[in-house]
Steps between C-alpha positions, in 0.01 A plus 500: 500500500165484558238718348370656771845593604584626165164702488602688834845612311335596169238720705784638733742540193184708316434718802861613524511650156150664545447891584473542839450880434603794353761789611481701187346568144629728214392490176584695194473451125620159326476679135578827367300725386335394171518160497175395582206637426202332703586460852750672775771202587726549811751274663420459867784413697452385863744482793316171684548296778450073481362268671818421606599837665719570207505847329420487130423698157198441329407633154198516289348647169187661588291618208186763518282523186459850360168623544467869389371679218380315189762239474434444865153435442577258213734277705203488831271462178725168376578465897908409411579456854234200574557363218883469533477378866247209351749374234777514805289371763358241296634400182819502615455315786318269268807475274721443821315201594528357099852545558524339846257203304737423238872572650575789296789695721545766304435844637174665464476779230305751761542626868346391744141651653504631841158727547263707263298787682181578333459825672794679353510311228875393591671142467800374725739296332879352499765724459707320223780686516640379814467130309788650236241599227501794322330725210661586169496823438228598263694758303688197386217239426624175510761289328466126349613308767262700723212438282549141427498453899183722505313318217601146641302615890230622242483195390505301812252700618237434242559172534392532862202707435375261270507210732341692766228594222418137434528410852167774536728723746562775193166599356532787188144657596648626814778768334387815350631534069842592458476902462748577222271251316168565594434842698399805205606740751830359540539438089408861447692692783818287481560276187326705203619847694918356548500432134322803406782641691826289367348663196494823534861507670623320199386761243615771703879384615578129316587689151364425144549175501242393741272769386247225303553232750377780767189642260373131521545428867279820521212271522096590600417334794169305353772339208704384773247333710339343215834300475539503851159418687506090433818452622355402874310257387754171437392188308382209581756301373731754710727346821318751801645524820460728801743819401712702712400793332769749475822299449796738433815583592417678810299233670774208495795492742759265430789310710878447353789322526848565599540633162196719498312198266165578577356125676147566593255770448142564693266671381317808646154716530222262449239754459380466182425130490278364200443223307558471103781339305794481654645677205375816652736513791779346264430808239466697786876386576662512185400840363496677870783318680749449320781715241311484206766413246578203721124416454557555131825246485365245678114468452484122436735425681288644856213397391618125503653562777159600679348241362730225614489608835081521518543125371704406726289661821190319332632169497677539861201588676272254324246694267325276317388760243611556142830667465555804253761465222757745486300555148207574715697759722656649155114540338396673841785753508444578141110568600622665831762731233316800516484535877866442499566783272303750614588437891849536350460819326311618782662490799906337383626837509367558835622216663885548383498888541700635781155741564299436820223663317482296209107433580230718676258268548262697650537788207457236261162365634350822543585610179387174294946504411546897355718535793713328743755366279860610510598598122873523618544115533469488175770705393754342763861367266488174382070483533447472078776201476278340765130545407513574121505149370180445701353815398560384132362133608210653642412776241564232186297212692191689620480854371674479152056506372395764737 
């Protein structure tokens, strides 16, 4: 056949599966209430007609960027949505062509990009549950097999970033300092103020036993950051990488098999995109993603697996760099501890609670953290078996002096 030929069929064949226009529009909300916290995400389902003639459903996630009150001003102030439409728009196109260059046909680990509207501050993107992917529920954090699948994309991604780093397309002055890490505001009104809370909930409801454990978590806020404030600043001798930024649970969808194996996972909500170690978004993970006594069983054991997958991205796509050791991912965790911890003790309780109303985050900013925090996760069944040890970790590590 020859290409001209073929060239009329493609263009033809392309046409037909286009949207000629649209009958109808309804959108409504793709999460409940209480599951996210910066942005208003509905499913838009369309009743379409092709190129073809042919009726059709169309459906997409559209996302609009909360902009009210304080916490609205600090996400226009960090501007989440442009900076989420860049990494889509962008790096991940970027990343798309690396794969296309070196023949890797495995399935991307985001969605893909379809418009970002500066004026509302909303983003258009792929609906990915119509591909068969779905979200664990939070309540129930997620398992091993989930996490090893999670930690091998985070992996592979890295990799990626760090080729598109040395290839000058990723450059780390462009993306703001990871918040949790780096933002006093943030520190004060959400990290120092949850554990100030876990405290006082302990002494009042956990019994005797946790009584001195709780009296030490009762830490002042200037002790805390004195332990806290270096830890955005990573070493030199540290493996950096462009972050996703708020890797959890809640911002991975997975695919599974016929015997509900989980087989691929993408990863969601690129708003908070920075650049550090990579440990930070593989912390991140592991103390805010996953159950934590399956964290606690099998430490090593993810981290190698993490680290065999960024390997194995870094040599597939051709970096030329020096590789980390999985000792060097081990000493950047341990230095990266801390933020685990106190994210943990912070906002676990939260993110497994049945509540909608776990976090106000607006209460919380305007009161510098004396309010907006519901007490009542805290006391939920089964909530001491599942934090203590890290309370005890984190209390015996950091605080035992203080």
């Amino acid at each position: 056949m020859e290409k001209e030929v073929l060239e009329v069929v493609l263009k033809r064949l392309a046409k037909e599966s286009e949207v000629a226009s649209i009958i109808d529009l309804e959108a409504i909300p793709a999460l409940p209430k209480g599951e996210n916290y910066t942005s208003t995400i509905l499913r838009v389902t369309l009743k379409v007609v092709l190129g073809n003639g042919r009726l059709a459903k169309k459906s997409f996630i559209m996302k609009q960027i909360l902009t009210g009150g304080e916490s609205g001003d600090w996400f226009k102030e960090i501007n989440v949505a442009k900076a989420e439409s860049h990494v889509y728009s962008v790096i991940h196109k970027q990343m798309t062509y690396l794969m296309e260059e070196f023949d890797d046909t495995d399935e991307t680990l985001w969605c893909n990009f379809i418009h970002y509207d500066p004026q509302s501050s909303s983003i258009v993107l792929e609906d990915l549950k119509v591909k068969g992917y779905s979200l664990v529920p939070r309540q129930k954090s997620l398992d091993l097999d989930h996490a090893i699948l999670a930690l091998r994309g985070l992996g592979r991604y890295h990799g990626m970033a760090k080729v598109l780093e040395e290839r000058g397309i990723i450059c780390k002055d462009d993306y703001k300092p990871n918040s949790l890490l780096n933002d006093l505001k943030i520190m004060r009104c959400f990290l120092h103020a949850g554990i100030l809370n876990t405290s006082k909930v302990m002494l009042q409801c956990w019994g005797p036993n946790w009584e001195e454990i709780g009296k030490k978590l009762m830490i002042r806020f200037e002790d805390f950051y004195e332990k806290y404030r270096n830890l955005g600043q990573y070493e030199e001798s540290e493996f950096t990488v462009l972050n996703h930024g708020d890797c959890w649970s809640n911002n991975m969808m997975f695919k599974y098999d016929f015997q509900k194996r989980p087989i691929a996972v993408k990863f969601l909500d690129y708003q908070f995109p920075n650049y550090n170690s990579s440990c930070v978004d593989v912390t991140n993970f592991m103390y805010f993603g996953m159950q934590p006594a399956i964290r606690r069983e099998n430490y090593e054991f993810l981290l190698r697996t993490y680290h065999d997958s960024l390997i194995r991205s870094l040599d597939k796509f051709g970096f030329t760099g020096k590789r980390p050791t999985l000792e060097d991912i081990s000493n950047s965790m341990k230095r990266l501890e801390l933020f685990g911890l106190s994210i943990f003790v912070t906002g676990y309780a939260g993110l497994i609670s049945k509540s909608t109303k776990a976090f106000d985050v607006e209460k919380l900013l305007e009161t510098d953290g004396k309010e907006g925090f519901d007490e009542e996760i805290l006391k939920e069944p089964g909530i001491t078996e599942k934090m203590g040890p890290d309370i005890i970790d984190l209390v015996e590590k950091y605080f035992t002096n203080l």
